[in-house]
C-alpha positions in Angstrom: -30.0 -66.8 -16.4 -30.4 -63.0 -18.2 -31.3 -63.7 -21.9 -29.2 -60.4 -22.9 -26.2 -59.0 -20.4 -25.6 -55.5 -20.2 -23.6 -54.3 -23.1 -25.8 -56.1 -25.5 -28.9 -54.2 -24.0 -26.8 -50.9 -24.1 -26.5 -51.8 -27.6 -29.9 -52.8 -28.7 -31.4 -49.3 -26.9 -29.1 -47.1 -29.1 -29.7 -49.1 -32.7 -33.8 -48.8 -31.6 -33.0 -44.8 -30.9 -31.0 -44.5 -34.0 -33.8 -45.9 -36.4 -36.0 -44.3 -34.7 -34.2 -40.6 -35.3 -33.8 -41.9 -38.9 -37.4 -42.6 -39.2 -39.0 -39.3 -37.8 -36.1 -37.6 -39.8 -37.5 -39.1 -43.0 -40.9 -38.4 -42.3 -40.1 -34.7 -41.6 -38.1 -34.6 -44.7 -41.3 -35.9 -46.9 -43.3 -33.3 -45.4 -41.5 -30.5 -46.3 -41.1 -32.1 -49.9 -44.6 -32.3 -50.4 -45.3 -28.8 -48.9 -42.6 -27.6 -51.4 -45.2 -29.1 -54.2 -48.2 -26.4 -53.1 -48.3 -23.0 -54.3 -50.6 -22.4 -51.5 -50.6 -23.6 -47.7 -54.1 -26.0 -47.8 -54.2 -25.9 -51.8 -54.2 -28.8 -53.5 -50.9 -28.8 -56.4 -54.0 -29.8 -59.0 -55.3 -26.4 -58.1 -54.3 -23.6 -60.5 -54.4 -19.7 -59.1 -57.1 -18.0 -61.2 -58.7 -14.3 -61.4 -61.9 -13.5 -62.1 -63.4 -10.2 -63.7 -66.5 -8.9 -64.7 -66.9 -6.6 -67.3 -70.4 -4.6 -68.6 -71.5 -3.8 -72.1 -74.6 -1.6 -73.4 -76.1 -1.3 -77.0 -78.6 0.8 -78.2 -80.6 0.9 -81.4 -84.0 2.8 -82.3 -86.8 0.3 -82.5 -88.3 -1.0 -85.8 -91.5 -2.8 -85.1 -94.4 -1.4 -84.3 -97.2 -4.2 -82.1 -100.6 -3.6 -81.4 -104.3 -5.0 -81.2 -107.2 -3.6 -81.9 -110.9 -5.3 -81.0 -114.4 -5.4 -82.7 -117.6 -6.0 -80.2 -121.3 -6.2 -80.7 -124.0 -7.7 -79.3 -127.2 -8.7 -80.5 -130.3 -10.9 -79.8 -129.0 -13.9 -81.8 -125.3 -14.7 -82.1 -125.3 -14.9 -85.7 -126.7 -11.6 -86.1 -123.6 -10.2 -83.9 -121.1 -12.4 -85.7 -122.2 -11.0 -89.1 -121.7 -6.9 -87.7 -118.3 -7.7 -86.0 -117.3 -9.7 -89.2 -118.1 -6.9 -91.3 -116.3 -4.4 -89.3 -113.2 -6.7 -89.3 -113.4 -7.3 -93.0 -113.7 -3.3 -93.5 -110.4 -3.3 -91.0 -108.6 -5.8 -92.7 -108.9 -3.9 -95.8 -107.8 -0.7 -94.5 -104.7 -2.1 -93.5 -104.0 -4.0 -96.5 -104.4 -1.0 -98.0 -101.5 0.3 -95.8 -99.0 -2.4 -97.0 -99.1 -4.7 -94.4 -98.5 -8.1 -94.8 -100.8 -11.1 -94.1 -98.0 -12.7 -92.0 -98.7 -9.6 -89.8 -102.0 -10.2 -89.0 -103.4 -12.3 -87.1 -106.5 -13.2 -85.1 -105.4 -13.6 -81.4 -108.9 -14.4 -79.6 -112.6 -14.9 -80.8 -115.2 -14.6 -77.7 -118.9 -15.3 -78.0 -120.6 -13.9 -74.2 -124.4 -14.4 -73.3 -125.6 -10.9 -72.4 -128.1 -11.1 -69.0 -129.8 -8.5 -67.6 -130.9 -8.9 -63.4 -133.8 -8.0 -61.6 -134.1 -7.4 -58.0 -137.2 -9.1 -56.7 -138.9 -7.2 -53.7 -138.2 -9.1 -50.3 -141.2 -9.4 -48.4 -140.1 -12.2 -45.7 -137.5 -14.3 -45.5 -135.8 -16.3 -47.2 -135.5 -13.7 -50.1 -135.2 -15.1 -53.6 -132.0 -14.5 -55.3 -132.0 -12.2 -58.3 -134.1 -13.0 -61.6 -131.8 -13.4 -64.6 -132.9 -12.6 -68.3 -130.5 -13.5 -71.2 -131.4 -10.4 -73.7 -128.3 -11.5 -76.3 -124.8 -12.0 -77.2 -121.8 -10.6 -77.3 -119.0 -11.2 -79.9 -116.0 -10.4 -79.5 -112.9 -10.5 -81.9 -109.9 -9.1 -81.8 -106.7 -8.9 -83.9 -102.5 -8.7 -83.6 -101.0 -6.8 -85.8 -97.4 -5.8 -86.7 -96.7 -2.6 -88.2 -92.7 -2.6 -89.8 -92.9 1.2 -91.3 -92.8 2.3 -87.5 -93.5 5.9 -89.2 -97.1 4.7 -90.2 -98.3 3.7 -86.9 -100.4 6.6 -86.0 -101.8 7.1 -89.2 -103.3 3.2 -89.0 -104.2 3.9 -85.5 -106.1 6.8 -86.5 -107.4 5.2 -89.7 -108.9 2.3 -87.5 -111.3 4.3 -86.5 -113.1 5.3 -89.0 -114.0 1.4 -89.7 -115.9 0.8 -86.4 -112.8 -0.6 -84.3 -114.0 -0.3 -81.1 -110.4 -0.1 -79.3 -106.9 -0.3 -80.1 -104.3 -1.1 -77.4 -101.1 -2.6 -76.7 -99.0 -0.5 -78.9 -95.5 -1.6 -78.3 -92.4 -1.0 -80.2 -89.7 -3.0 -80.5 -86.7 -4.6 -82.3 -86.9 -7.3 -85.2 -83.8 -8.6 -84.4 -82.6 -8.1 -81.6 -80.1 -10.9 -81.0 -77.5 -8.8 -83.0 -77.7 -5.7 -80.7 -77.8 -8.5 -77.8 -74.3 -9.6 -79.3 -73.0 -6.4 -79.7 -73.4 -5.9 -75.9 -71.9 -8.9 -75.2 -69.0 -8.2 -77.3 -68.4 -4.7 -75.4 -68.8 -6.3 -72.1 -66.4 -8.7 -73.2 -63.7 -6.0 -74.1 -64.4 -4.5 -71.3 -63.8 -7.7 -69.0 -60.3 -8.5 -71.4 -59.4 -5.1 -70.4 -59.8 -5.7 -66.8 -57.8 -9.0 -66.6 -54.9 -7.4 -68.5 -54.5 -4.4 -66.0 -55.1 -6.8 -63.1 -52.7 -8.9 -64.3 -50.2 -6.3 -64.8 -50.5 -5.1 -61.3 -50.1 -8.3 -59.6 -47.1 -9.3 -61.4 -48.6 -12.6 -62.8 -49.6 -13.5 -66.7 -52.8 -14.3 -68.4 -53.5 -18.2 -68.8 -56.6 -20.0 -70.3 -60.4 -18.9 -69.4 -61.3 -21.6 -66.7 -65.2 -20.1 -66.8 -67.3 -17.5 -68.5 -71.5 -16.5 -67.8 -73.3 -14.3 -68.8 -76.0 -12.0 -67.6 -78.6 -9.4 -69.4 -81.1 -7.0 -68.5 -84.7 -7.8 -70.5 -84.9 -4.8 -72.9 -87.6 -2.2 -71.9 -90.0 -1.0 -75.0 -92.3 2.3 -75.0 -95.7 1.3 -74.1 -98.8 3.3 -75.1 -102.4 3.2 -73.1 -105.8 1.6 -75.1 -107.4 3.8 -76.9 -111.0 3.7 -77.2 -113.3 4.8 -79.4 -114.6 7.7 -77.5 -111.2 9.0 -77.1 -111.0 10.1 -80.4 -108.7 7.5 -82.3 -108.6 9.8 -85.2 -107.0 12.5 -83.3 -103.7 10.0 -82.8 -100.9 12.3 -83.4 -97.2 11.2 -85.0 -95.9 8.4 -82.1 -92.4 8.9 -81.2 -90.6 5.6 -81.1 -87.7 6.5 -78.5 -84.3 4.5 -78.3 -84.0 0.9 -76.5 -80.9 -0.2 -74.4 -80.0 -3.8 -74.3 -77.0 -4.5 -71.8 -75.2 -7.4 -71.0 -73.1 -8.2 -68.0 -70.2 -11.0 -68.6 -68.1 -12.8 -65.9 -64.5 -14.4 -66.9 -62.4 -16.8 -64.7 -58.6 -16.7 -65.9 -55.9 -19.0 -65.0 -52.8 -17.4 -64.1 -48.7 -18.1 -64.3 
């Protein structure tokens, strides 16, 4: 005997068919509810649309620091001997520039070198194995030299030039530079930063949307480039140094801004 006749299968075929229309018709209905929620195809609704905009700034300002060192050598038979000549030549240098107004917190010794001196001798070969070269110590050298930081920029040739005269036996490294130059840095920034505002708003306006909150900002700089002046020895006449022209220093600062936008 048939556990279901007919006309109760008929009817169990068309309630499965039914809930099954009314289940892929809810599922279809959820999707395109949930699509609805995205502002973008494949973007989350946590997601908010953003620009981003770059924007470039420059300062410049006309250095105020004047850096260089300068170096006392001599050598003699006994390293005392050359430590008194080279301390009396620094003493005569540290007076000169005192005399100059500047400060003790501007000077400074940066290195202090004490060298044996050796002279070689080539010993005639006459078979093989040849002996290496003789070696002969015939003194020391001593070595000091010293930083200094000139802030009346105007004055650095005349100290150059003054140096030697004491027995300073070269002078190099003459740099100039900025004393503080994290307030031109931020004044760079703060153009760049303009210029970046200015950016967004015109974007902005031409894509029909409004400025939201800043999602992101970094920042980028170029290292400042200073004049730099060749060593000048003592048999290039020192005291010959004319007036040095300190030039004008760029600092520039490149800034990147994420915006939200509505």
């Amino acid at each position: 005997m048939a556990l279901f006749n007919e006309g109760q299968i008929q009817r169990i075929t068309r309630a499965f068919f039914v809930l099954l229309f009314a289940g892929s018709l809810f599922l279809a209905m959820k999707a395109i509810n949930e699509s609805k929620a995205y502002k973008f195809i494949g973007k989350s609704p946590s997601e908010q649309a953003s620009v981003t905009v770059t924007g470039k700034g420059e300062a410049f300002a006309i250095p105020d620091i004047a850096t260089f060192s300068f170096s006392v050598a001599h050598t003699e038979k006994e390293v005392l001997s050359a430590q008194q000549e080279v301390t009396r030549k620094i003493d005569a240098a540290l007076a000169f520039l005192r005399e100059n107004d500047i400060a003790e917190k501007d000077i400074k010794t940066s290195s202090y070198d004490i060298y044996p001196k050796y002279e070689y001798y080539q010993i005639v070969c006459v078979r093989m194995p040849c002996p290496s070269q003789k070696q002969e110590l015939i003194g020391y050298e001593v070595t000091q030299t010293i930083l200094v930081k000139v802030r009346d920029t105007k004055k650095a040739g005349t100290i150059l030039g003054g140096l030697g005269t004491v027995g300073v036996t070269n002078v190099s490294g003459l740099t100039f530079s900025l004393d503080d130059e994290n307030a031109k840095q931020r004044e760079a920034r703060g153009l760049a930063i303009s210029d970046a505002k200015e950016k967004a708003k015109q974007l902005a306006s031409d894509l029909g949307v409004h400025l939201g909150a800043i999602r992101n900002f970094s920042e980028s700089g170029a290292t400042p480039y200073y004049a730099r002046f060749a060593e000048m020895k003592a048999d290039s006449d020192v005291l010959s140094v004319p007036e040095i022209p300190t030039g004008e220093t760029k600092l520039t600062s490149q800034v990147t801004i994420t915006y939200e936008i509505r």
